[in-house]
C-alpha positions in Angstrom: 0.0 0.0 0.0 1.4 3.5 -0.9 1.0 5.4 2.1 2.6 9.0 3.4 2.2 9.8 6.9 0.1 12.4 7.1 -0.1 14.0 10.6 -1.9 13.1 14.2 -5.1 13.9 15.6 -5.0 15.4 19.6 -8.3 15.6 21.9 -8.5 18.8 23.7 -11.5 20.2 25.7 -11.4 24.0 24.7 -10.3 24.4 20.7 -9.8 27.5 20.9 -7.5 27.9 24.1 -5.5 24.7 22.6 -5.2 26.7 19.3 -3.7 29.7 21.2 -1.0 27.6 22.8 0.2 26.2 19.8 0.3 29.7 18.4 2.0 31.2 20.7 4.0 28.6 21.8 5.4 26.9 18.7 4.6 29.8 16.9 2.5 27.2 14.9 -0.2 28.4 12.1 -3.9 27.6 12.9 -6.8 27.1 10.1 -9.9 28.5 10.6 -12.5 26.3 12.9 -13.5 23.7 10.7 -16.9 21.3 12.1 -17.3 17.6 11.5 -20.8 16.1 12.4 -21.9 13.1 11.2 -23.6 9.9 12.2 -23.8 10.7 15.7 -20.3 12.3 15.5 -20.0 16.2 16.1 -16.5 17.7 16.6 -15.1 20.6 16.0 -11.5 20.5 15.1 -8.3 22.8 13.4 -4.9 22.6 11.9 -1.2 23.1 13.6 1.0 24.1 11.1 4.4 23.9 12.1 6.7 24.1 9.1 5.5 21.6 7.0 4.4 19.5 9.9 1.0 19.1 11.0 -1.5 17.9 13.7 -5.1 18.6 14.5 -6.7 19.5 17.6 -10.1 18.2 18.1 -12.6 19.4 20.4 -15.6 16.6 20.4 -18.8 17.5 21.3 -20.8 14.7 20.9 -20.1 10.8 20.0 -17.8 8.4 20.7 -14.4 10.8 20.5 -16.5 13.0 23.4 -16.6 9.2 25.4 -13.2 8.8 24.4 -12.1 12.3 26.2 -14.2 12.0 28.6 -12.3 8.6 29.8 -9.0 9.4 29.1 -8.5 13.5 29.3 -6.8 15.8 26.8 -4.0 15.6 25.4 -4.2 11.8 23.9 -3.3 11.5 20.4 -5.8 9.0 19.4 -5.0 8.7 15.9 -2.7 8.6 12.9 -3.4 9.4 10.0 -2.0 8.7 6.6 -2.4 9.8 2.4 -2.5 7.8 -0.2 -2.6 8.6 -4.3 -5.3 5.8 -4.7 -7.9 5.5 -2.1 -9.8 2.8 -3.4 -6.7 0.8 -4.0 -6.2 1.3 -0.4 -9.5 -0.2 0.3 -9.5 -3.0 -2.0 -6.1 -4.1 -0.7 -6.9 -4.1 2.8 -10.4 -6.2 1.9 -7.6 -9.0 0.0 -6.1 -8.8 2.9 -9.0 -9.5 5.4 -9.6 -6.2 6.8 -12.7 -4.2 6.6 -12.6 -0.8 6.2 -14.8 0.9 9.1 -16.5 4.7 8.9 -15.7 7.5 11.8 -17.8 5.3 14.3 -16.5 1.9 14.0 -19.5 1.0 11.3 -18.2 -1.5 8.2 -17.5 1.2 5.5 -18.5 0.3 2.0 -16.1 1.3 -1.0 -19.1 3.4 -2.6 -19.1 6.0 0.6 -15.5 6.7 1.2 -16.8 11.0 0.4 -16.4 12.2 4.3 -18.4 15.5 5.5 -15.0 17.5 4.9 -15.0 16.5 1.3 -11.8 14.1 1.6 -12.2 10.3 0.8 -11.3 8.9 3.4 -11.0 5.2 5.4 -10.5 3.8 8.9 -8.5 0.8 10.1 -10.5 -1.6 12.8 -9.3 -0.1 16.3 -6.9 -3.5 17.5 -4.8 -2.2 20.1 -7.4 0.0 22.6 -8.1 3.7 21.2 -5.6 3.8 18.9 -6.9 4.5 15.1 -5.6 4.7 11.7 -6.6 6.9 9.0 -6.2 7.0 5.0 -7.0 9.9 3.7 -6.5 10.3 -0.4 -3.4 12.4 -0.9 -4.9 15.1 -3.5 -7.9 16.3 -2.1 -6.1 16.5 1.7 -3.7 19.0 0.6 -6.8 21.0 -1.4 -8.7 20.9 1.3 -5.5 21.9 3.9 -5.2 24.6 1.9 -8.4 25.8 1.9 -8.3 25.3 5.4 -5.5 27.9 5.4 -7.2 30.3 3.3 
């Protein structure tokens, strides 16, 4: 599978005092606020930019991320998350290889919905080792939609 780390995603409680940190801080750049909400799932979420290095916060609201930082507390990187040139490649090759792809809430994902609410294709691993999750993302409309994240 041709796969390009990506960046990580970090739970916080308050986005916008997180975002502030970073800022100042690491004198990192921050997108705008962007809002994911779907199946049950409402988060609100934005960029680091450090360099070329990235990571988002995410401030859940609702769903099993707010369960998650409820649990564990802020701070937890939950996830990684990778690109890829071919997303459906991606997903046929991890059905060869006996892995169904899942959807933002742990659901079986099926190759014709892969179109997230941010506009990215975009798969999950199965969640094996506790809270840990991976994420493919396809490589092309990531960076069009970091960028317009940016603008």
């Amino acid at each position: 599978m041709d796969l390009k780390f990506s960046h990580v995603d970090v739970l916080v409680e308050n986005l916008e005092e997180a975002c502030d940190y970073y800022a100042q801080i690491l004198k990192a750049r921050i997108s705008k606020t962007l809002v994911w909400e779907r199946g049950g799932l409402h988060v609100r979420y934005a960029i680091a930019l450090i360099g070329q290095e990235r990571f988002m916060l995410v401030q859940p609201l609702a769903g099993n991320l707010r369960e998650l930082l409820d649990a564990s507390g802020e701070g937890m990187i939950y996830r990684h998350c990778y690109s890829t040139p071919d997303i459906e490649k991606a997903y046929d090759e991890l059905m060869a290889a006996g892995v169904q792809p899942e959807d933002e809430n742990g659901k079986p994902l099926a190759r014709a919905h892969l179109q997230s609410p941010s506009g990215t294709r975009i798969i999950w691993l199965p969640k094996r080792f506790g809270h840990f999750s991976i994420e493919i993302l396809e490589a092309k409309a990531l960076e069009a939609f970091v960028e317009a994240a940016f603008a």
